[in-house]
C-alpha positions as CSV (number, residue, x, y, z in Angstrom):
1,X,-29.3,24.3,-7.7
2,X,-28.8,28.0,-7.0
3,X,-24.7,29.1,-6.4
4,X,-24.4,30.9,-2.6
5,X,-22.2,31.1,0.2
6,X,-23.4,27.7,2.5
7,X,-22.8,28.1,6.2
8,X,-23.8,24.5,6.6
9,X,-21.3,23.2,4.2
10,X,-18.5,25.3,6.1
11,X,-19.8,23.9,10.0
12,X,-19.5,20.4,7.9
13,X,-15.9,21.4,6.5
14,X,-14.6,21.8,9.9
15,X,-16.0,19.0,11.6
16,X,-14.2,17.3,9.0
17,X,-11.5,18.9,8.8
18,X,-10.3,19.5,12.9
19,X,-9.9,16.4,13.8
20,X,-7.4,15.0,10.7
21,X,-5.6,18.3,11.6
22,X,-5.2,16.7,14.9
23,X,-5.0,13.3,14.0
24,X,-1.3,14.4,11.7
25,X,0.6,14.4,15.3
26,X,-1.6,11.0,16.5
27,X,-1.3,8.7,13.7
28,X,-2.1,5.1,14.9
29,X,1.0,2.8,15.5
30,X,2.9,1.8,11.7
31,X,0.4,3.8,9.7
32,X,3.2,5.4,7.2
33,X,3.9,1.4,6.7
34,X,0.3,1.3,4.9
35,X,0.4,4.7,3.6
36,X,3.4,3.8,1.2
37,X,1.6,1.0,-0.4
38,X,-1.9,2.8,-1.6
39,X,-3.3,2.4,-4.8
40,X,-2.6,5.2,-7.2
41,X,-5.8,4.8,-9.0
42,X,-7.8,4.7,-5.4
43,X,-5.7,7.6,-4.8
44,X,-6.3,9.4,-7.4
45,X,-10.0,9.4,-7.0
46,X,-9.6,10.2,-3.5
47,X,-7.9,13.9,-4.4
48,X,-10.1,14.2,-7.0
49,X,-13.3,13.6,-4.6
50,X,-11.4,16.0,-1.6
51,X,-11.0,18.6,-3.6
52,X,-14.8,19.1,-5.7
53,X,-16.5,17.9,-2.5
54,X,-14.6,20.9,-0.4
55,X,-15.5,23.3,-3.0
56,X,-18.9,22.0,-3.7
57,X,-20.2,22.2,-0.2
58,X,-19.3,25.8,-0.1
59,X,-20.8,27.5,-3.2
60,X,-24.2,26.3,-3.2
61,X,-26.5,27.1,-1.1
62,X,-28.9,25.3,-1.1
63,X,-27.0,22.8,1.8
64,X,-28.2,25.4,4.3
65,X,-31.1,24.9,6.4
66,X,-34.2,24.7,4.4
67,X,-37.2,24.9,7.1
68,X,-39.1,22.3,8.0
69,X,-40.3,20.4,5.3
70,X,-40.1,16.4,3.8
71,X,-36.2,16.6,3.1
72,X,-35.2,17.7,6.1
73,X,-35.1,14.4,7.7
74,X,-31.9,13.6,4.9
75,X,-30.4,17.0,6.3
76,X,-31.4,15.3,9.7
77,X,-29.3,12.1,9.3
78,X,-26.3,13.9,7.2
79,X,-25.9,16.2,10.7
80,X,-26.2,12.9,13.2
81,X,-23.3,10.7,11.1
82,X,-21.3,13.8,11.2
83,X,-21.8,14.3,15.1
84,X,-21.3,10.6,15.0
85,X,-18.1,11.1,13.3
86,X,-17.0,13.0,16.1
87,X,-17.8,10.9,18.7
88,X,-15.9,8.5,16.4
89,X,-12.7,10.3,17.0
90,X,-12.8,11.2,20.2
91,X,-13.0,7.5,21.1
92,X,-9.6,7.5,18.9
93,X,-7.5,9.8,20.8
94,X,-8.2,8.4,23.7
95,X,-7.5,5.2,22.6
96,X,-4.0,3.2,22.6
97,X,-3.8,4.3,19.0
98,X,-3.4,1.4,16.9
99,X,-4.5,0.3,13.2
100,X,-7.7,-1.6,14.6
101,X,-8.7,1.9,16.9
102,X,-8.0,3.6,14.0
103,X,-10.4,1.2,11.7
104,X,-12.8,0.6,14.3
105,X,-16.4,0.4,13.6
106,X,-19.1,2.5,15.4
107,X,-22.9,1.4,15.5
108,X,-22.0,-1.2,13.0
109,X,-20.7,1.5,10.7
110,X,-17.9,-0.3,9.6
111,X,-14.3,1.6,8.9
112,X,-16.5,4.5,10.4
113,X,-13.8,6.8,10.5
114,X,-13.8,6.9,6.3
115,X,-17.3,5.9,5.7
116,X,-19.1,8.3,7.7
117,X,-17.8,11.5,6.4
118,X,-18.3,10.3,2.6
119,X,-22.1,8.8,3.4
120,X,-23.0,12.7,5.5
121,X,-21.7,14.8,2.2
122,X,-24.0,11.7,-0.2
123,X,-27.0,12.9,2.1
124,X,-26.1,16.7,2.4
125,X,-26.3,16.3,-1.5
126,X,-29.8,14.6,-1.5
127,X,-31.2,16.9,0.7
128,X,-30.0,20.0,-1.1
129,X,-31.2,17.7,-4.7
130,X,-27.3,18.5,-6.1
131,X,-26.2,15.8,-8.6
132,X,-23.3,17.2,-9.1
133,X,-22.0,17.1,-5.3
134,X,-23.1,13.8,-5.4
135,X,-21.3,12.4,-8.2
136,X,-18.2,14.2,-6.0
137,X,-19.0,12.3,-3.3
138,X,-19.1,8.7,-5.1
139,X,-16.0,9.9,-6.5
140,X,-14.2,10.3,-2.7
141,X,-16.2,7.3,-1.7
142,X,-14.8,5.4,-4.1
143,X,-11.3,6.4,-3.1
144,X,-11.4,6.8,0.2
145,X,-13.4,4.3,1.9
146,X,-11.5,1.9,-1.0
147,X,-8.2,2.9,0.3
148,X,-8.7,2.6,4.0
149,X,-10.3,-0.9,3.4
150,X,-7.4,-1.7,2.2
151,X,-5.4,-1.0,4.7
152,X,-7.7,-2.3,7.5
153,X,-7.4,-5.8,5.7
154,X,-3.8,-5.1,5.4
155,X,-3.6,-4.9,9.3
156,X,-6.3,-7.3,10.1
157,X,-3.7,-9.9,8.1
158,X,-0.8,-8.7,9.8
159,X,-2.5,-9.9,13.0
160,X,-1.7,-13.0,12.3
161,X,1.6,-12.8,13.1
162,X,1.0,-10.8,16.4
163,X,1.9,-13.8,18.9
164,X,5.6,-15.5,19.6
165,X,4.9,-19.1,19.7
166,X,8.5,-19.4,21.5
167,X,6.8,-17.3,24.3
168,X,2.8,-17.8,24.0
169,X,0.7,-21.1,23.4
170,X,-2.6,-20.3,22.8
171,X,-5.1,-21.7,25.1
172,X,-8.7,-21.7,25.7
173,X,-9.8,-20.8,29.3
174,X,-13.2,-22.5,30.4
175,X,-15.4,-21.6,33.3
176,X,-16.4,-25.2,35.4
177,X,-19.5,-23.4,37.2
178,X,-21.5,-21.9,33.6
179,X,-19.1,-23.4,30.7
180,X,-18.2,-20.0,29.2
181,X,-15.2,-20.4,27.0
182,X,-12.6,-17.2,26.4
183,X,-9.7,-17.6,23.9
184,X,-6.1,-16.3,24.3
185,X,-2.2,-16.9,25.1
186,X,-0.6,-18.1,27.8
187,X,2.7,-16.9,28.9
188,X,4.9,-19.9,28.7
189,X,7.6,-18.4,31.2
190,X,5.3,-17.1,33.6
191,X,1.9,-18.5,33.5
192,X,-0.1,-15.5,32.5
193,X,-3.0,-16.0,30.8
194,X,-4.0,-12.8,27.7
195,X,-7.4,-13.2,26.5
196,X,-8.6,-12.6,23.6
197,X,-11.7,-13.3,22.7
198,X,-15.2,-15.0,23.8
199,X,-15.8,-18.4,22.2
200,X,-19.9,-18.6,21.8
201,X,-20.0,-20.8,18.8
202,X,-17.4,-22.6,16.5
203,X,-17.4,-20.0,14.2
204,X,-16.1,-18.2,17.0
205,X,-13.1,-21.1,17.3
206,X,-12.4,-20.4,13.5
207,X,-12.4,-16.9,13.7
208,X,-9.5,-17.1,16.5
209,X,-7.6,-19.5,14.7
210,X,-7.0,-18.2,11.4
211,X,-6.8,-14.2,13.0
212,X,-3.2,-16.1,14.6
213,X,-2.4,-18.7,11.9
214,X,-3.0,-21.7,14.1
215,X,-3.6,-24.9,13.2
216,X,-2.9,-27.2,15.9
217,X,-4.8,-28.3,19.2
218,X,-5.7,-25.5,21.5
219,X,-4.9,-26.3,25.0
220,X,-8.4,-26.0,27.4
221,X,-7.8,-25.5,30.8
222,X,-10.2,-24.7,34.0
C-alpha cells in the first residue's frame, strides 16, 4: 500500500456522491416513515464505514489506474457496477418514486441502489490489494446494505395492506384463446380491472396472495 492523492477514488466519490445529493429533494414516497425506525447498531456501522471508506479511497494511491496487467479486470468490474449504479438512478428519477423504485433490483442485483456502491469500493480494494479499505467496506456493507434491507422488507410488508377490500376484489383475469392468467383488483363500483401480476405457476398464486393478505377464493373471469 503506498499513501497518494487517488484520482480514481475521487471520480468514484462523486459518482457516489451526486446522485444522493440529488436524491435529498426526491426521496421516494413515506421514506422519513422508515428512516425513523433504523437500527442504531446498523447505523452505527454505516457512519463508521462512510466515513474510513470516503477517506480511504482518497489517500492511497494505488486505486488509480495500474496498466494493463491480471488485476485490472477487478478494476474492470469495480468501474462497470459503479456505471451500473448510475444507470440505477437514473431509472429512479424518472420513476413514480416509491419505496419498491427506490429498492428496485437491477441485473438481479438486488437492493442495487445500496449493494452496488458497497460491492465497487470491495473490488476497488482488491484491485489496489488494500486490506484495510476493505475491512471499511464490510464495515459500510454491513450497515448499509443491512439497513436498507430492512426497510425494503419493511415496505414489501406494508404491501399488504395496499388494497381497500370495500372498493377492490381481487380477481384473476384469464385469456380463452392461450390460457394466460394475470392477477389483480377489480373496481367494485366501476368495473375496472388493475393488474398486477402474471400467474405462470402456483407459486405465482402464493406469491399474490400473501403480498395482499388474502385468503379467500379469487374470482376468475374471461
Amino acid at each position: 500500500m503506498h499513501f497518494g492523492f487517488s484520482y480514481v477514488g475521487l471520480i468514484f466519490m462523486a459518482m457516489l456522491f451526486t446522485p444522493n445529493i440529488i436524491w435529498t429533494k426526491n426521496q421516494p414516497q413515506n421514506y422519513e416513515k422508515y428512516a425513523c425506525n433504523e437500527n442504531k447498531i446498523l447505523l452505527l456501522f454505516e457512519r463508521v464505514g462512510e466515513v474510513s471508506v470516503t477517506c480511504l479511497m482518497l489517500i492511497f494511491k494505488d486505486l488509480n489506474f495500474q496498466g494493463v496487467n491480471t488485476w485490472m479486470v477487478w478494476f474492470l468490474l469495480a468501474a462497470f457496477l459503479m456505471v451500473l449504479y448510475e444507470i440505477y438512478w437514473v431509472r429512479y428519477f424518472r420513476s413514480a418514486k416509491t419505496m419498491k423504485d427506490y429498492y428496485s433490483s437491477i441485473l438481479g442485483v438486488p437492493v442495487a441502489g445500496a449493494t452496488l456502491p458497497v460491492v465497487a469500493v470491495l473490488l476497488l480494494a482488491i484491485y489496489a490489494r488494500n486490506p484495510i479499505l476493505f475491512a471499511a467496506g464490510v464495515i459500510l456493507g454491513i450497515g448499509h446494505i443491512g439497513i436498507h434491507v430492512n426497510h425494503y422488507k419493511e415496505a414489501m410488508n406494508e404491501e399488504k395492506e395496499s388494497y381497500d377490500p370495500s372498493y377492490y376484489q381481487p380477481v384473476v383475469k384469464s385469456s380463452i384463446c392461450n390460457g394466460e392468467q394475470v392477477a389483480g383488483f377489480k373496481n367494485i363500483q366501476t368495473g375496472e380491472i388493475e393488474e398486477v401480476m402474471l400467474i405462470r405457476t402456483p407459486g405465482d398464486w402464493e406469491t399474490f396472495k400473501k403480498r395482499y393478505n388474502i385468503t379467500g377464493e379469487i374470482e376468475k373471469i374471461y
